[in-house]
C-alpha positions as a Python dict, from the first residue, in 0.01 Angstrom:
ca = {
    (1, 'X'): (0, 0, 0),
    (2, 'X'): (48, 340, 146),
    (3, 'X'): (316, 465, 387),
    (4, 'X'): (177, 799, 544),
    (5, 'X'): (91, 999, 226),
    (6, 'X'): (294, 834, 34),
    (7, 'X'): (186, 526, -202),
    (8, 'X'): (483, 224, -242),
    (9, 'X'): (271, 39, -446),
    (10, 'X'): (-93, -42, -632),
    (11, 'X'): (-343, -318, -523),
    (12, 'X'): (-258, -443, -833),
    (13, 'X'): (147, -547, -728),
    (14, 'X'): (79, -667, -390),
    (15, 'X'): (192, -1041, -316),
    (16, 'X'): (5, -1278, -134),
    (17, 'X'): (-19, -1146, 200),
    (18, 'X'): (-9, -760, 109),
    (19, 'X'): (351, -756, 119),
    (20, 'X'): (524, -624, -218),
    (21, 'X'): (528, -859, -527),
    (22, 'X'): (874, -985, -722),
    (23, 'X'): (1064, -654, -926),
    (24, 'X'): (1172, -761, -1276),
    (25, 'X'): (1553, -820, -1265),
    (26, 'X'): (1713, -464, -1447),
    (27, 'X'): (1384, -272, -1419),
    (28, 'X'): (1581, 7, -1201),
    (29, 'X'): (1832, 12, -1485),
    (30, 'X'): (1588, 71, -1758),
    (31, 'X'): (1385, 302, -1613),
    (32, 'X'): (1602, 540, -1509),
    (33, 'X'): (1670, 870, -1695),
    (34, 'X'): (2005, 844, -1885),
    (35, 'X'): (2271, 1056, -1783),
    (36, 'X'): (2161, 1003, -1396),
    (37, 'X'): (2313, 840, -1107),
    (38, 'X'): (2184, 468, -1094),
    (39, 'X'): (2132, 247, -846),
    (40, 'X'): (2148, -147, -896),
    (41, 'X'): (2077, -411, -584),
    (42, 'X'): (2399, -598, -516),
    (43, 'X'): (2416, -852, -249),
    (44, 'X'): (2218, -625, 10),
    (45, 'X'): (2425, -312, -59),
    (46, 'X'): (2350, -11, -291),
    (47, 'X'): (2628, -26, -534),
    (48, 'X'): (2651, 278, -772),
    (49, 'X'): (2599, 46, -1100),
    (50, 'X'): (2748, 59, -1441),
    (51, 'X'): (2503, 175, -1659),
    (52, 'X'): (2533, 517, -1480),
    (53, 'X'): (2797, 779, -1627),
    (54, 'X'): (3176, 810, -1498),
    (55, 'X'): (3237, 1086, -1223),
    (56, 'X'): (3440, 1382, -1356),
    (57, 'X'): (3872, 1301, -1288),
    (58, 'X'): (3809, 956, -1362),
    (59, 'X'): (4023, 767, -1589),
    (60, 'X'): (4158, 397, -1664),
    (61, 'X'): (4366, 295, -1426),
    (62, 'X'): (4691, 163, -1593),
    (63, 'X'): (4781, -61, -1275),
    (64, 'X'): (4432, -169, -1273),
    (65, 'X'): (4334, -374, -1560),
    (66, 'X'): (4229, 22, -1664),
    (67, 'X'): (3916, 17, -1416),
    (68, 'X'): (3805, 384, -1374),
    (69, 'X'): (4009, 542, -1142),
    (70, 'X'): (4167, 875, -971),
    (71, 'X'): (4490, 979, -839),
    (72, 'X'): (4649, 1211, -550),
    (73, 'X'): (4907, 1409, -611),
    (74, 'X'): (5059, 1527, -288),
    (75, 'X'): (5360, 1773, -223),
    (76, 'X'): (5510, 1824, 140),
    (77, 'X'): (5748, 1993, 343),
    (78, 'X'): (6056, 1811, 473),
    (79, 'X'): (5887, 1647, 815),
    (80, 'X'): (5646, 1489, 535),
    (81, 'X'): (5373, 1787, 638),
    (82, 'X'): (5123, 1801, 342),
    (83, 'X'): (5136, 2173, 156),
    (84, 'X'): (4925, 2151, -157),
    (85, 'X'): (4753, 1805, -285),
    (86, 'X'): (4565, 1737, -634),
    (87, 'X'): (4336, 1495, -735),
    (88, 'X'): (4318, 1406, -1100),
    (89, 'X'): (4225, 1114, -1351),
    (90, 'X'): (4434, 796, -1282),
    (91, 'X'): (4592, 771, -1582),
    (92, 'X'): (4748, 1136, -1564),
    (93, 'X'): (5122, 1158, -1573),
    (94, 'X'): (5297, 1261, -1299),
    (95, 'X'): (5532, 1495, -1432),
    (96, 'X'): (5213, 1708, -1538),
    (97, 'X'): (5112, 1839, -1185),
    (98, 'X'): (5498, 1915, -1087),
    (99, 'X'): (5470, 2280, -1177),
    (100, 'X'): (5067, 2312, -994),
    (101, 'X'): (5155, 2179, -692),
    (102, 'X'): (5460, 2412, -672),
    (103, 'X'): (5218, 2697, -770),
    (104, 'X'): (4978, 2570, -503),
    (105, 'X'): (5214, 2618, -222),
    (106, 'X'): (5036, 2813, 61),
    (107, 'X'): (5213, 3098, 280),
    (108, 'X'): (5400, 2950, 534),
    (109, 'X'): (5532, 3155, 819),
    (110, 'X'): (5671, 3107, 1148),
    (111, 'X'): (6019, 3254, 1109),
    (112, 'X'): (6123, 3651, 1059),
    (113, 'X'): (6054, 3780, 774),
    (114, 'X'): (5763, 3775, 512),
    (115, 'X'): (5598, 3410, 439),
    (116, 'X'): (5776, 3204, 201),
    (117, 'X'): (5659, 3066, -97),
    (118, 'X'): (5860, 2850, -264),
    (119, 'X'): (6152, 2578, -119),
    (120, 'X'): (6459, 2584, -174),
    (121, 'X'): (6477, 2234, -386),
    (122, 'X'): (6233, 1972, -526),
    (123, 'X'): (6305, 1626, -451),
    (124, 'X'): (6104, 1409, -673),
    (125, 'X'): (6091, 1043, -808),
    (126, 'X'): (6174, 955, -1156),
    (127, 'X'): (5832, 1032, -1269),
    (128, 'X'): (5880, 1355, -1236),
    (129, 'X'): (6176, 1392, -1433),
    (130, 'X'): (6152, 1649, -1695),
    (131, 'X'): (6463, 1899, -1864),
    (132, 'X'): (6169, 2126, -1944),
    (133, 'X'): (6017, 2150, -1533),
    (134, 'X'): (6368, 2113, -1431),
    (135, 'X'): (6405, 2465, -1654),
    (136, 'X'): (6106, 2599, -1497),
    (137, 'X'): (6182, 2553, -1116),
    (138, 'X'): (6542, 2684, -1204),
    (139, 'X'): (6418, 2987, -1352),
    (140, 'X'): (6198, 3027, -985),
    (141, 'X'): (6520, 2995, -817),
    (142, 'X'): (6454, 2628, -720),
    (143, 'X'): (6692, 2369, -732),
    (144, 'X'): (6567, 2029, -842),
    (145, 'X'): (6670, 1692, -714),
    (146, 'X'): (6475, 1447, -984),
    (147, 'X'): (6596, 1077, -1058),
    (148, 'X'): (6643, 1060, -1406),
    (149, 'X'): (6504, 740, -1590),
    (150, 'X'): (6637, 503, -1792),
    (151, 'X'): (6968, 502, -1491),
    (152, 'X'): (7015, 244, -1220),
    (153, 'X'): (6797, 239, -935),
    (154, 'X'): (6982, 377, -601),
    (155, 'X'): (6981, 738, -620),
    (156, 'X'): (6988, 791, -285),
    (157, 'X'): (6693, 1012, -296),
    (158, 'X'): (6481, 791, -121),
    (159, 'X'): (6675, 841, 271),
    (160, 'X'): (6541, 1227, 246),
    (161, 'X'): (6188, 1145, 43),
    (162, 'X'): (6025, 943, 213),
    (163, 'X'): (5827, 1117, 421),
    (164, 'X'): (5600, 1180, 111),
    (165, 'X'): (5580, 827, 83),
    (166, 'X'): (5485, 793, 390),
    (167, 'X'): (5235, 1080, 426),
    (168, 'X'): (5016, 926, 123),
    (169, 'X'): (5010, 608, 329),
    (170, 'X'): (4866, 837, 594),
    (171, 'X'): (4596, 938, 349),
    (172, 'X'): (4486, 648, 230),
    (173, 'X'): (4434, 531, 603),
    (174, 'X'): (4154, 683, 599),
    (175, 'X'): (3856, 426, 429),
    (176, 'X'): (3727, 749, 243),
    (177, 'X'): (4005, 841, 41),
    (178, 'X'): (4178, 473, -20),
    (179, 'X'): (3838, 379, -259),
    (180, 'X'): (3637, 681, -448),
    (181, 'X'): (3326, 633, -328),
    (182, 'X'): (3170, 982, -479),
    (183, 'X'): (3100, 1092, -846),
    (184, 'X'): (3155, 1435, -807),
    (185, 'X'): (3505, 1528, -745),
    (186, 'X'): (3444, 1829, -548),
    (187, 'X'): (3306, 1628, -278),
    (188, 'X'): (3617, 1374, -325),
    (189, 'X'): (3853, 1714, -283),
    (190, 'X'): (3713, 1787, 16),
    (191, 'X'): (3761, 1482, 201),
    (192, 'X'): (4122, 1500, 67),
    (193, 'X'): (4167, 1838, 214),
    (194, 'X'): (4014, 1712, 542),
    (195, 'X'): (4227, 1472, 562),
    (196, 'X'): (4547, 1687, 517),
    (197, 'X'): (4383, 1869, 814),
    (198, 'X'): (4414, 1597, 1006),
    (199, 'X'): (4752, 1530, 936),
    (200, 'X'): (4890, 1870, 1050),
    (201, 'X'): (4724, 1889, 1338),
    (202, 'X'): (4831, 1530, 1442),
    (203, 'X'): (5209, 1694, 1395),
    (204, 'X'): (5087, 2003, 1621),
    (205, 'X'): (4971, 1754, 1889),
    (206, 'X'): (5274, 1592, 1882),
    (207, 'X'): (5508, 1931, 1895),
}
């Protein structure tokens, strides 16, 4: 059976009627060179299968019966405006992307003077808490405001904060970024980024 120049299959595996004859179940599986993306037929959709290798910031997901996962790590301005955002494994600890997504801060101008680069203060959940960060914003000249764990819920963070909460709901809106669909993270990153985008400039529209 040919299709153009191209041949789908021999005399030899055509059915009765010249259409295509029965595939052995797992034959796409074995077949395919290891360390490549594989393909597996699942319920009329192509479903990236399990015999082919985890994408890159991947990791068991701890409130996921550890399924492979990844995780966004978002910092924003006071109106809940997204500044820098980070996409690691799911299992990585908070606290460890604190003192990056300070660092990652853009520029940001708009008033006299040159751009600023850091805030004035860090709000942050109890996951973040840390003496050692807490040491290293201080010694940037920024103040910290980090629940501390193992203390009573009720901080009274939350009435300022969550606008960050709410901006990651905002993300994960959007059916690309709420499930990984892509191996390589780059690509992942990129969608994230776009999706900042569209954040700000829903916030210039409405301005």
């Amino acid at each position: 059976m040919w299709f153009g120049d191209d041949l789908l299959a021999a005399a030899a595996g055509l059915a009765t009627g010249g259409g295509l004859g029965p595939v052995a179940p797992g034959v796409a599986c074995e077949i395919a060179p290891s360390g490549q993306a594989r393909f597996c037929p699942s319920g009329g959709r192509q479903l990236l299968g399990a015999c082919g290798p985890r994408g890159k910031k991947t990791g068991p997901n701890p409130t996921d019966r550890r399924k492979a996962g990844s995780k966004h790590h978002l910092l924003t301005d006071a109106q809940g405006i997204p500044l820098t955002v980070i996409l690691t494994e799911a299992n990585r600890h908070d606290v460890t992307q604190l003192l990056p997504l300070v660092d990652g801060i853009p520029p940001i101008a708009g008033k006299p003077g040159a751009p600023r680069y850091r805030p004035d203060v860090v709000q942050a959940d109890r996951g973040y808490d840390s003496q050692p960060h807490r040491r290293a914003l201080a010694a940037c000249g920024i103040r910290t405001q980090i629940a501390r764990r193992h203390t009573e819920h009720g901080s009274g963070l939350g009435v300022t904060r969550w606008v960050v909460e709410r901006t990651i709901a905002w993300l994960h809106q959007f059916r690309r970024l709420r499930v990984r669909y892509e191996r390589r993270p780059d690509i992942h990153e990129a969608f994230l980024k776009l999706g900042c985008d569209i954040i700000c400039w829903r916030f210039l529209a409405t301005t």
